[in-house]
N, C-alpha and C positions, 0 to 999 in steps of 0.2 A: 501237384508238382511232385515228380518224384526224381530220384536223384541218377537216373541212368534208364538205358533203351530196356536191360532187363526187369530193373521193376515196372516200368510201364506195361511192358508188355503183359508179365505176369495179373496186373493189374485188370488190363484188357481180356485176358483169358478166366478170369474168375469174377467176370461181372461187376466189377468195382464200377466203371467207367465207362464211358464213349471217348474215342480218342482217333486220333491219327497219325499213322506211323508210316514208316518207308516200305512200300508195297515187298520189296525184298525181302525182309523182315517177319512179314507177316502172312505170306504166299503159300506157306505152307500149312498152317492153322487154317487159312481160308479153303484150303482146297479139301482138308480134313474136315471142314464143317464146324469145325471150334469155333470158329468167328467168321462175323459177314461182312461183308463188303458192303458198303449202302453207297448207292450214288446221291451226290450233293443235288437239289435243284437247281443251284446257282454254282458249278464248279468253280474252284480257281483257278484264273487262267495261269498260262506257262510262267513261266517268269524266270531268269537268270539269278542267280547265285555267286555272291560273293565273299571272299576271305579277306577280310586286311589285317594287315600288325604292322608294327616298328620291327626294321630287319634288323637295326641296332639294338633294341632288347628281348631278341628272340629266348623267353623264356623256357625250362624242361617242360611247360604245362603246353604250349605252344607248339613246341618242335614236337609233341606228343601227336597233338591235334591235326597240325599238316601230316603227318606220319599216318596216320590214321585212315585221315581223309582220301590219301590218295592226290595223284595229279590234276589238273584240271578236267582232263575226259574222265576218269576214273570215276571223280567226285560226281561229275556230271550224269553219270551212264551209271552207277549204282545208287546212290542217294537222288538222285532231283528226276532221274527222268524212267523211273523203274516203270516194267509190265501194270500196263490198264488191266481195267477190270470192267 
């Protein structure tokens, strides 16, 4: 467990770990040969993605996170549904 995409990744890139990250993320290490792509024998299939909260206590850590995220294509088209490999 680490506390953000940048130490994981750093993680990933110094052999600490196996892990799994958003192909956009890590597209470019893969193609430099820093890290590899393994295919699953059982992949996971597609699956939708979902955000909830309370719109009555939308918190700064929250309206962060939507902010972030992007709209629903957005969210969709770069985090859930990035370039195969």
């Amino acid at each position: 467990m680490v506390p953000n995409w940048a130490s994981a990744l750093d993680c990933l890139r110094d052999g600490l770990c196996v892990g799994m990250a958003p192909a956009h993320q890590v597209l470019p290490w893969i193609e430099r040969g820093e890290l590899v792509a393994l295919q699953l024998s059982r992949p996971f299939p597609a699956s939708p993605s979902c955000v909830a909260w309370a719109q009555n206590k939308l918190s700064p850590a929250m309206a962060w996170l939507l902010e972030y995220l992007g709209d629903t294509k957005t969210m969709n088209q770069e985090w859930l549904n990035g370039p195969s490999f």
